[in-house]
MIDOSE-1310 file (N, C-alpha, C; in nm, 2 decimals, decimal comma, always signed):
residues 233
xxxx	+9,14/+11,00/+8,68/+9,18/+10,86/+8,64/+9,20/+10,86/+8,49; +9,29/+10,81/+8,43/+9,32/+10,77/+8,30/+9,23/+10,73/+8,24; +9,18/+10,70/+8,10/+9,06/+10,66/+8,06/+9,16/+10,51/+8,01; +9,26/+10,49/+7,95/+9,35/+10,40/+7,94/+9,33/+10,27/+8,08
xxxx	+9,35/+10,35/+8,21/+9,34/+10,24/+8,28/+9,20/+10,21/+8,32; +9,07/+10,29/+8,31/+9,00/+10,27/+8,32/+8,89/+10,15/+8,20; +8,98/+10,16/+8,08/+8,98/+10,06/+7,98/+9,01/+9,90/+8,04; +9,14/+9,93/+8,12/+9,21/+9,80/+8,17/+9,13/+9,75/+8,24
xxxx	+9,05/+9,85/+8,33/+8,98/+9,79/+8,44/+8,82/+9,70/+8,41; +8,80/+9,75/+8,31/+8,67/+9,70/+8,26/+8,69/+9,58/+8,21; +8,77/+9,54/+8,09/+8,85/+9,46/+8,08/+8,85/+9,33/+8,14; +8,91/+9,37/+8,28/+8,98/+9,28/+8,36/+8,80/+9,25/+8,45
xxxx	+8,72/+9,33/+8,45/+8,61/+9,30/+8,53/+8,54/+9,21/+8,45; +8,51/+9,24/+8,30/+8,45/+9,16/+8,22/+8,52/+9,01/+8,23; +8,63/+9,00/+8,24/+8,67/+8,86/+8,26/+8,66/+8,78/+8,37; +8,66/+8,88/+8,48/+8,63/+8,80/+8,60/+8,50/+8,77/+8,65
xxxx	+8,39/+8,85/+8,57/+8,29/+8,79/+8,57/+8,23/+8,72/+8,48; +8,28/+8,67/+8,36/+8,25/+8,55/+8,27/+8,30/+8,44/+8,36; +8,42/+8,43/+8,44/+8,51/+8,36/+8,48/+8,39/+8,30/+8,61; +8,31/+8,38/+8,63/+8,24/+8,34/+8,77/+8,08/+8,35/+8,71
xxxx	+8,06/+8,34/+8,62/+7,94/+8,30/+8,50/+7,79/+8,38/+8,55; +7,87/+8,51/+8,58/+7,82/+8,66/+8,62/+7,76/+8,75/+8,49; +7,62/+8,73/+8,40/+7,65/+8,77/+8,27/+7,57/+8,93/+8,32; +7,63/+9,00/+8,22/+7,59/+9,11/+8,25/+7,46/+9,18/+8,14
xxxx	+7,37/+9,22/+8,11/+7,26/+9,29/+7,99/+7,35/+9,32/+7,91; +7,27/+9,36/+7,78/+7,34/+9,35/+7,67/+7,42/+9,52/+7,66; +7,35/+9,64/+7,69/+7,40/+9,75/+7,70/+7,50/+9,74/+7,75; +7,57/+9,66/+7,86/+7,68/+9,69/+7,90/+7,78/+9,70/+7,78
xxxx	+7,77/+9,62/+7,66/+7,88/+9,63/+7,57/+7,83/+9,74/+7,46; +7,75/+9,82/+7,48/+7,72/+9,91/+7,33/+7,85/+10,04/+7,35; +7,91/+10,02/+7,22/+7,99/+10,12/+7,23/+7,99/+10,27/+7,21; +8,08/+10,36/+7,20/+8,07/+10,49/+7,22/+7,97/+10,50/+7,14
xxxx	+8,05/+10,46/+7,02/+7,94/+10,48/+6,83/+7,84/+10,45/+6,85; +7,79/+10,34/+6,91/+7,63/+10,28/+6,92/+7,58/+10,36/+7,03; +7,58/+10,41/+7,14/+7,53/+10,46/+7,22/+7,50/+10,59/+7,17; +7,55/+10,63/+7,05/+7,53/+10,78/+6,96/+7,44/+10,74/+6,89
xxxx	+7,40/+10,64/+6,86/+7,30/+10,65/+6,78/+7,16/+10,55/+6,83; +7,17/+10,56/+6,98/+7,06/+10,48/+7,10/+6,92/+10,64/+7,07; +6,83/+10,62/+7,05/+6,72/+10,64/+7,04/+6,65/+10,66/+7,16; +6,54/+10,75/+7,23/+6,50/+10,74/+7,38/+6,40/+10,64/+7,46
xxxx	+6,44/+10,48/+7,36/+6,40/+10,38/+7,41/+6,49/+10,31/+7,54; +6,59/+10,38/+7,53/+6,70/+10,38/+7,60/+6,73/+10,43/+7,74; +6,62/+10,58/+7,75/+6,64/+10,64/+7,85/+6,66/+10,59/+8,00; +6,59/+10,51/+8,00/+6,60/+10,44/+8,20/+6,72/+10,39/+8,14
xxxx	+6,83/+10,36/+8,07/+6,95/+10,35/+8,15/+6,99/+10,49/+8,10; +6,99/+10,56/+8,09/+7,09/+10,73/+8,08/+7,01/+10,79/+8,19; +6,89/+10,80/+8,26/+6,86/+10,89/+8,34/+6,87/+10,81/+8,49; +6,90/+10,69/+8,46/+6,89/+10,61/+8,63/+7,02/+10,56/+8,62
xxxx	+7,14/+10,61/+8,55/+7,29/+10,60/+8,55/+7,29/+10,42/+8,57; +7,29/+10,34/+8,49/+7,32/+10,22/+8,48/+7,42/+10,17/+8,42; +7,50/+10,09/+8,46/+7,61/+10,02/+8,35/+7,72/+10,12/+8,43; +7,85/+10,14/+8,39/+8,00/+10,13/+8,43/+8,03/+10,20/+8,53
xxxx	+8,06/+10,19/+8,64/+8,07/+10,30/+8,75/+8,20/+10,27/+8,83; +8,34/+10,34/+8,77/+8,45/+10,32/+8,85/+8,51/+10,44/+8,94; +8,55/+10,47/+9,09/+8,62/+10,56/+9,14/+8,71/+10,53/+9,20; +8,76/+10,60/+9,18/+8,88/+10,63/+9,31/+8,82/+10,74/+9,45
xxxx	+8,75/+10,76/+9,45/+8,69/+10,86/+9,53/+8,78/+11,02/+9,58; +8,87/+11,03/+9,47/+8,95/+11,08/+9,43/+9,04/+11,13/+9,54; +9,14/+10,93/+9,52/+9,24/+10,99/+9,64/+9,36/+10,97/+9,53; +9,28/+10,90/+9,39/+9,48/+10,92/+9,33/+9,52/+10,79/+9,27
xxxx	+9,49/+10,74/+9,39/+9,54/+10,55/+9,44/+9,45/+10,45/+9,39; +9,37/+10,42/+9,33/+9,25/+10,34/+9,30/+9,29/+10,19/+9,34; +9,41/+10,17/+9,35/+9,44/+10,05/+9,43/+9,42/+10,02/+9,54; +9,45/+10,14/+9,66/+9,42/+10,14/+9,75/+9,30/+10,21/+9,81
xxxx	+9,22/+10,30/+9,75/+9,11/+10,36/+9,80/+9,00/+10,35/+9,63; +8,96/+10,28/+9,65/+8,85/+10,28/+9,53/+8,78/+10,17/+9,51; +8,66/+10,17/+9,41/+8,57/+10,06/+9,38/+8,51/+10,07/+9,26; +8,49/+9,92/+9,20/+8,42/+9,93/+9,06/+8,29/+9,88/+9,07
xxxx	+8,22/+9,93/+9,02/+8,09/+9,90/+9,04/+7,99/+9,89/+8,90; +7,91/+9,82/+8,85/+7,81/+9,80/+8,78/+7,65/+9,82/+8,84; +7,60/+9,93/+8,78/+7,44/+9,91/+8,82/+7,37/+9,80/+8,74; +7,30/+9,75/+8,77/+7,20/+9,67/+8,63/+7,05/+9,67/+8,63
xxxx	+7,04/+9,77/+8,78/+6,87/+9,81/+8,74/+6,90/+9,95/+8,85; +6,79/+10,03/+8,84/+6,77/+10,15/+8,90/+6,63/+10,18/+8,91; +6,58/+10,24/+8,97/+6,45/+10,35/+8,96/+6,48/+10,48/+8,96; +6,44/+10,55/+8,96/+6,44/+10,68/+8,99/+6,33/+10,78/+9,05
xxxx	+6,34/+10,83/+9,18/+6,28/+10,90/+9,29/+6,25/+11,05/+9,19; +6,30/+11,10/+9,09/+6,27/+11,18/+9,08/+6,17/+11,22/+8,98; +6,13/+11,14/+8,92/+6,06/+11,07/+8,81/+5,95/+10,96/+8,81; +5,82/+11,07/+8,88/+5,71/+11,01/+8,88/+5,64/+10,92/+8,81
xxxx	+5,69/+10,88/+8,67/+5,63/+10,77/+8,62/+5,70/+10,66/+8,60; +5,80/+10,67/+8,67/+5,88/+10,55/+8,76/+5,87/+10,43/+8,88; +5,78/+10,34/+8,87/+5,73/+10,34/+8,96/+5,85/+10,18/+9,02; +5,96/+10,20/+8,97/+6,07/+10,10/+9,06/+6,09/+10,11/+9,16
xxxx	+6,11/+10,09/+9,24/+6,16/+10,12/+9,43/+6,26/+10,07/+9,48; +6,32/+10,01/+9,35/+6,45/+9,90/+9,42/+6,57/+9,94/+9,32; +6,74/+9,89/+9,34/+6,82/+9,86/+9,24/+6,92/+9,79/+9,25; +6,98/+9,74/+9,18/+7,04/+9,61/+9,21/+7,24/+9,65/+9,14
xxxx	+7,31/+9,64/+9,18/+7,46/+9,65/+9,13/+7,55/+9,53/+9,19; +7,62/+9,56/+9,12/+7,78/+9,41/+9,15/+7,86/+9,51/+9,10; +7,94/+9,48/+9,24/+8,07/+9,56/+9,24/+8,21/+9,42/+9,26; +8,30/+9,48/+9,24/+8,42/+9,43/+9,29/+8,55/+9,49/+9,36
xxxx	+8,58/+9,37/+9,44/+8,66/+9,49/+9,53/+8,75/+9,38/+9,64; +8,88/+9,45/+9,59/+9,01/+9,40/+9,59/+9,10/+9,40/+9,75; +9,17/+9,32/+9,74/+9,25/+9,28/+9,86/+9,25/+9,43/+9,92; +9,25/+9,45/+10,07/+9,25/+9,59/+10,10/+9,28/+9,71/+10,01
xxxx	+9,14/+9,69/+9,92/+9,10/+9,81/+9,87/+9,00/+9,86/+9,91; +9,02/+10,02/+9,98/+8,94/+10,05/+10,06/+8,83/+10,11/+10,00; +8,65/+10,09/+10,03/+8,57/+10,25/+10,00/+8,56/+10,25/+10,16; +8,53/+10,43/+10,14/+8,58/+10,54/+10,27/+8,41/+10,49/+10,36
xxxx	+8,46/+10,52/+10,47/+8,29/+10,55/+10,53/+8,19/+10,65/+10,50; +8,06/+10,61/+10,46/+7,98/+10,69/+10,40/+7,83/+10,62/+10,46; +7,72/+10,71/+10,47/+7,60/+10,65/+10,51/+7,47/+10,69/+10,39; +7,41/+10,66/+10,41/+7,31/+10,69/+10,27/+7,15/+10,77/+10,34
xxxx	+7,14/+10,86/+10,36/+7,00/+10,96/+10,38/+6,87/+10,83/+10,38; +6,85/+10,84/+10,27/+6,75/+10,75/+10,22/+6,72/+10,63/+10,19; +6,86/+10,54/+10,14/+6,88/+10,42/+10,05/+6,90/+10,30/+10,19; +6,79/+10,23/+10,18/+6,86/+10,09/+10,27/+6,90/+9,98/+10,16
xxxx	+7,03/+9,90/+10,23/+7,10/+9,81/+10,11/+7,14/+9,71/+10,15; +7,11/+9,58/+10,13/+7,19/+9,47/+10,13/+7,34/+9,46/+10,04; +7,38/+9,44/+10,13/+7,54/+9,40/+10,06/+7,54/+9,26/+10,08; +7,61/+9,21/+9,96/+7,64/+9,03/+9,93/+7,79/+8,96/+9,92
xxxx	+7,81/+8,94/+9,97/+7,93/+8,84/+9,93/+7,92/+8,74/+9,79; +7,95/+8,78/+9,65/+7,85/+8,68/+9,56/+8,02/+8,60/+9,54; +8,11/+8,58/+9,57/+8,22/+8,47/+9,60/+8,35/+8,51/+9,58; +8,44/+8,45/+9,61/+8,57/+8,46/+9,59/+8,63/+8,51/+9,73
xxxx	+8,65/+8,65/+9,80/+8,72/+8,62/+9,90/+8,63/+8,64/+10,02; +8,68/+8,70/+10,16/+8,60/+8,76/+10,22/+8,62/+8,91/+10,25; +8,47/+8,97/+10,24/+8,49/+9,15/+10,25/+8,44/+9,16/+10,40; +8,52/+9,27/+10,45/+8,54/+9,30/+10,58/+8,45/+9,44/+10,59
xxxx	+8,38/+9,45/+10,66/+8,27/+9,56/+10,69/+8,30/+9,63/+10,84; +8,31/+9,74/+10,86/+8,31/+9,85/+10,96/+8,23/+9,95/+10,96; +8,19/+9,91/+11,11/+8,09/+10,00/+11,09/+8,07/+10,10/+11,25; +7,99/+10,21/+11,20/+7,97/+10,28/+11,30/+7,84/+10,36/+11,28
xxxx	+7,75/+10,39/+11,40/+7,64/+10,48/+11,40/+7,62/+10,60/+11,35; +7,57/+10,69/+11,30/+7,64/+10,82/+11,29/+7,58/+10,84/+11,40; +7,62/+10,98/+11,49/+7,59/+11,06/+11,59/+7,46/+11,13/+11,53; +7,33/+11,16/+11,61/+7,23/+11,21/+11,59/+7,29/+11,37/+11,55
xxxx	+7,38/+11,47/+11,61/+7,43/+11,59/+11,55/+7,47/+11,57/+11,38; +7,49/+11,44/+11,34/+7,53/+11,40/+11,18/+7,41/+11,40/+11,07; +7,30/+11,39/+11,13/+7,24/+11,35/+11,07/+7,16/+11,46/+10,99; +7,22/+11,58/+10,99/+7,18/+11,67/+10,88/+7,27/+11,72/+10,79
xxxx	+7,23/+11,76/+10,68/+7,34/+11,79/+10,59/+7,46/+11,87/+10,64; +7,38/+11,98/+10,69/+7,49/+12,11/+10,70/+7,59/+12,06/+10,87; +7,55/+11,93/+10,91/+7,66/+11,95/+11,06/+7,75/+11,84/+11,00; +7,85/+11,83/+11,10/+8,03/+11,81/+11,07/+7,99/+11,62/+11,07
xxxx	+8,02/+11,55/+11,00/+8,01/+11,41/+11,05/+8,09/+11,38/+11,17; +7,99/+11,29/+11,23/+8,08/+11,23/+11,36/+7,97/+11,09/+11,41; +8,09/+11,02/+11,44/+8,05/+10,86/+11,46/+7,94/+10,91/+11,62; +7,89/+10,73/+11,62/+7,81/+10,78/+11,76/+7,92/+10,63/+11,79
xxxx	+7,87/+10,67/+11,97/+8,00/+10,57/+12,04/+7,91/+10,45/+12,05; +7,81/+10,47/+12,01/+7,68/+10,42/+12,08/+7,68/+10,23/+12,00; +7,67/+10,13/+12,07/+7,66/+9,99/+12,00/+7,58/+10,00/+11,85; +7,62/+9,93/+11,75/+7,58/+9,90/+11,62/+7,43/+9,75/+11,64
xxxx	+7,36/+9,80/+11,60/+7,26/+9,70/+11,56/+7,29/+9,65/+11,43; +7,33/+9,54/+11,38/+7,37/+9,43/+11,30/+7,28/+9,32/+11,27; +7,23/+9,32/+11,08/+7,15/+9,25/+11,06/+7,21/+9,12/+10,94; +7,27/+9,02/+10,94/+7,34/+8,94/+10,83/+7,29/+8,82/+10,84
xxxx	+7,24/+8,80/+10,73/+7,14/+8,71/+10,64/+7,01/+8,66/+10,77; +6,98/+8,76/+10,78/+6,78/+8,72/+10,91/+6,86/+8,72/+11,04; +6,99/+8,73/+11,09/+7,02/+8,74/+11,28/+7,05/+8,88/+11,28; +6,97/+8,90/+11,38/+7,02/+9,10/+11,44/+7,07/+9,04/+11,56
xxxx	+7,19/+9,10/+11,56/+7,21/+9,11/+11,69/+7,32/+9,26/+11,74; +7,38/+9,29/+11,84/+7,43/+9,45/+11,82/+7,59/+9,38/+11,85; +7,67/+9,51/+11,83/+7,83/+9,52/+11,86/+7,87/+9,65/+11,90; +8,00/+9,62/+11,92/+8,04/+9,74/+11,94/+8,05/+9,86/+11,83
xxxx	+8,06/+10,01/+11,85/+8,10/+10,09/+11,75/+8,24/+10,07/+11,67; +8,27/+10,05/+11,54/+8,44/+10,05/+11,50/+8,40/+9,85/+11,51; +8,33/+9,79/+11,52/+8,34/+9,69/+11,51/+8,36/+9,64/+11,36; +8,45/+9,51/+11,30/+8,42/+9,48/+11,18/+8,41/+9,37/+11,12
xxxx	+8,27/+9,33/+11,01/+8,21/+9,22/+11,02/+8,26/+9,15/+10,88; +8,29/+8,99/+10,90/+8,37/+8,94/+10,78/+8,26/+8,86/+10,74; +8,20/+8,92/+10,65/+8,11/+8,83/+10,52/+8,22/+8,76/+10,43; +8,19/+8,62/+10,46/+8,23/+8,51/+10,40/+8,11/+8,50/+10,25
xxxx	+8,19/+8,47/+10,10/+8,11/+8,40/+10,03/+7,95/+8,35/+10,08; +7,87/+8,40/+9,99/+7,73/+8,41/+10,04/+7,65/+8,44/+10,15; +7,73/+8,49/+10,23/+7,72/+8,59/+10,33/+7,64/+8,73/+10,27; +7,53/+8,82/+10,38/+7,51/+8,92/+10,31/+7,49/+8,99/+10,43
xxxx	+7,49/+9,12/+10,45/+7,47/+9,24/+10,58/+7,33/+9,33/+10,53; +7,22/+9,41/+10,58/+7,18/+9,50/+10,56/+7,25/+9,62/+10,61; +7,30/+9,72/+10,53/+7,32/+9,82/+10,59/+7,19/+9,93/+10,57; +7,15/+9,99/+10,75/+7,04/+10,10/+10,72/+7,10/+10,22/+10,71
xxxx	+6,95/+10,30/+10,71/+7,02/+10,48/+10,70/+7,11/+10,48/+10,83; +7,18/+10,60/+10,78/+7,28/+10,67/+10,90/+7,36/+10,58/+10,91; +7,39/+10,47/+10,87/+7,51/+10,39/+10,93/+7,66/+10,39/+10,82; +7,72/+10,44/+10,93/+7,86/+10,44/+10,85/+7,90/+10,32/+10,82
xxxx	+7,96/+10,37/+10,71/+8,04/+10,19/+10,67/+8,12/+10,16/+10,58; +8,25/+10,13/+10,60/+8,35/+10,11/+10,49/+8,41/+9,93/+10,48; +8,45/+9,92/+10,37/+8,49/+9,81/+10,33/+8,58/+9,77/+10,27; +8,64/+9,67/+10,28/+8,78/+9,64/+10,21/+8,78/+9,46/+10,19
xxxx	+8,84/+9,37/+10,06/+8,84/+9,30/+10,08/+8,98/+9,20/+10,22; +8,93/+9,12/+10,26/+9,05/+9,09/+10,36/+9,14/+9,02/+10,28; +9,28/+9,04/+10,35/+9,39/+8,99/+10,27/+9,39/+8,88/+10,28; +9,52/+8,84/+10,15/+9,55/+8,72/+10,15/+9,39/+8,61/+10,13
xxxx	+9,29/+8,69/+10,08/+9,21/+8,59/+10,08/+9,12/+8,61/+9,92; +9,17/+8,70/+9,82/+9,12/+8,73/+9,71/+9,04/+8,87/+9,70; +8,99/+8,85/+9,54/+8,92/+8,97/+9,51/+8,78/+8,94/+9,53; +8,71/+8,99/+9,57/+8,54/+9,00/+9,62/+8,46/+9,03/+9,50
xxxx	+8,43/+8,92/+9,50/+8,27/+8,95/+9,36/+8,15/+9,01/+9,50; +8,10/+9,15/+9,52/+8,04/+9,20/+9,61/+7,86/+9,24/+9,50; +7,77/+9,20/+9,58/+7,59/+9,24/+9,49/+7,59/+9,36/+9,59; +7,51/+9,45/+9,54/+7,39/+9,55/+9,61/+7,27/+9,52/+9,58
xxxx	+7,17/+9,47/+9,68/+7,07/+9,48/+9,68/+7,00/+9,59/+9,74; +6,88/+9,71/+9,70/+6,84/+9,81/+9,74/+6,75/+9,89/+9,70; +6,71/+9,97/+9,81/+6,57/+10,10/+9,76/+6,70/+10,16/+9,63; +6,55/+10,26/+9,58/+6,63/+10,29/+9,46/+6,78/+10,40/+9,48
xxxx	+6,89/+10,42/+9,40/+6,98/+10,44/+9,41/+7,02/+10,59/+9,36; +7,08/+10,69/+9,45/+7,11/+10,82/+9,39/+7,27/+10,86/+9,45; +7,32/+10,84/+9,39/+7,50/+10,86/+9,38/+7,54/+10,99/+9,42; +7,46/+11,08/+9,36/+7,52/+11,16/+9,36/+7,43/+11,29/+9,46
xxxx	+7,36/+11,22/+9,51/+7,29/+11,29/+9,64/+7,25/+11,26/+9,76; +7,29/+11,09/+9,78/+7,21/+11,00/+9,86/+7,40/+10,96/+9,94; +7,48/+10,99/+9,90/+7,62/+10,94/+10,00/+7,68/+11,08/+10,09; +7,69/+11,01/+10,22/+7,75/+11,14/+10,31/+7,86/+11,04/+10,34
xxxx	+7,97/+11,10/+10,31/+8,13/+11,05/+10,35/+8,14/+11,10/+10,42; +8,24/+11,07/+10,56/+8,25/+11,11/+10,66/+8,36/+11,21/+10,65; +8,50/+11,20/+10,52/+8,62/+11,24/+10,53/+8,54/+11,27/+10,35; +8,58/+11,43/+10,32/+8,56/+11,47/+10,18/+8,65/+11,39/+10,09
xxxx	+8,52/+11,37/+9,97/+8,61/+11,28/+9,88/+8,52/+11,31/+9,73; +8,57/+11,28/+9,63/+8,47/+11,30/+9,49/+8,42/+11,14/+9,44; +8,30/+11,18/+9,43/+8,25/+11,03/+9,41/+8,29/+10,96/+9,25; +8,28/+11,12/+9,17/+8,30/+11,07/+9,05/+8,41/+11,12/+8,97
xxxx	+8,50/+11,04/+8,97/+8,68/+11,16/+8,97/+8,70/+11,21/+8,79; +8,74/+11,32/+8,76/+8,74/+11,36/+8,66/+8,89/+11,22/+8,60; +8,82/+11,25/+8,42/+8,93/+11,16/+8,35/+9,00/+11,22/+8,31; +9,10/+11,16/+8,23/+9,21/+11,19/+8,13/+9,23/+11,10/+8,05
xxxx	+9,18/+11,15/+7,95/+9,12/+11,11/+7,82/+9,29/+11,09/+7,72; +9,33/+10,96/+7,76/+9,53/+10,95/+7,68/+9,47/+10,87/+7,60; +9,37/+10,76/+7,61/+9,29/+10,72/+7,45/+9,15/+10,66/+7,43; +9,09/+10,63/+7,35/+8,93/+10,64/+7,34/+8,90/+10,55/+7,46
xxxx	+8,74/+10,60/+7,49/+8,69/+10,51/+7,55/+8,65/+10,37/+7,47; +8,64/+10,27/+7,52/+8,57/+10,13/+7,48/+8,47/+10,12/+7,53; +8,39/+10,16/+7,60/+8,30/+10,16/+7,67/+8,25/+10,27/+7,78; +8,13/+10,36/+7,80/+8,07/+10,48/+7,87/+8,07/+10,41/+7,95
xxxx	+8,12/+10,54/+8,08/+8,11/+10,51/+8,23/+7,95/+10,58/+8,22; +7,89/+10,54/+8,32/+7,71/+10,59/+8,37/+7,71/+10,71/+8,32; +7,76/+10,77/+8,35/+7,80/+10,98/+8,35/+7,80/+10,96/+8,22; +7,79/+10,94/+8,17/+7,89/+10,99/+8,03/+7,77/+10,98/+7,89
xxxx	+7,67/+10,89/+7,87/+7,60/+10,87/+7,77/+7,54/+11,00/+7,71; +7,58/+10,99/+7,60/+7,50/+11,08/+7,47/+7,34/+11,13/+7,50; +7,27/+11,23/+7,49/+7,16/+11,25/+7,47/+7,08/+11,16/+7,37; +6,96/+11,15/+7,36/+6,93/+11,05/+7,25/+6,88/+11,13/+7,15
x	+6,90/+11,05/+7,05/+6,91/+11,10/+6,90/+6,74/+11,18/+6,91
């Protein structure tokens, strides 16, 4: 991804969440220079990756297969004097713009509708053969157990659920699930509520994809994506 449009996108997110009076901590705006000279008072956000998180899941297309996301809190599992257990992000996510199916090992999450259109949720079991690292993903045919805001009740596999504005789903382990906003009905201000959060160890996609797509740097950054912060001074 361009670091140029990745600029745009930030941008455009910052406005739409002033616009929907979404305020974000103050780090989100420290820039490249300031974050060079952040001190290791700082660390829980550089080691629990907080603040700017945009992919394409590297299909190319970020219009059609991608998601922007903000963390604004984290713990971290690997880091015993950590003692958070939860983390919290707001993403947004655009008229069928897809993320791929993916299930999480570890992490159980509330997903939120926090307003604007409705996001469409699909989901499927994974097959018990899936549920280790090294075997092939594959759906189970088997009915979905479905939990959105306190009613469980089950569906079919491939079924897909339309969270309306303040609507919310739990998704558990092993459960596949991809999303896209529905058309014709706007862009999705989307919350994560959750155990704590690991990107880059805790997502099994069903179809290979890169969670965190390399850039191309055509002009400065304005702002560090998660990945990217300085060691501290």
């Amino acid at each position: 991804m361009k670091r140029s449009y990745l600029n745009q996108l930030i941008d455009e997110a910052i406005e739409l969440l002033n616009e929907n009076k979404f305020k974000l901590p103050p780090f989100a705006y420290f820039t490249p220079e300031e974050w060079a000279e952040k001190n290791h008072e700082y660390d829980e956000i550089r080691d629990n990756c907080l603040g700017w998180d945009i992919t394409d899941f590297g299909s190319g297309d970020y219009e059609k297969v991608g998601l922007f996301l903000f963390t604004i809190r984290n713990g971290n599992l690997k880091n015993p004097n950590d003692h958070k257990v939860y983390a919290e992000k707001i993403m947004i996510v655009k008229e069928n713009q897809v993320t791929p199916y993916h299930y999480h090992w570890y992490k159980q999450e509330d997903i939120i509708n926090r307003g604007g259109g409705n996001l469409m949720i699909k989901v499927y079991q994974a097959a018990d053969t899936d549920r280790e690292m090294d075997d092939t993903p594959k759906f189970s045919d088997e009915d979905v157990e479905i939990q959105v805001d306190g009613r469980h009740y089950t569906v079919p596999a491939g079924s897909v659920i339309r969270l309306e504005p303040g609507q919310s789903m739990t998704n558990t382990k092993f459960l596949y699930h991809s999303f896209w906003g529905e058309e014709g009905k706007g862009t999705v201000l989307v919350g994560e509520v959750s155990q704590c959060n690991d990107d880059a160890n805790d997502n099994r996609f069903f179809d290979k994809c890169g969670r965190f797509p390399p850039i191309e740097e055509d002009e400065p950054a304005r702002y560090l994506l998660c990945t990217e912060y300085p060691k501290a001074k």
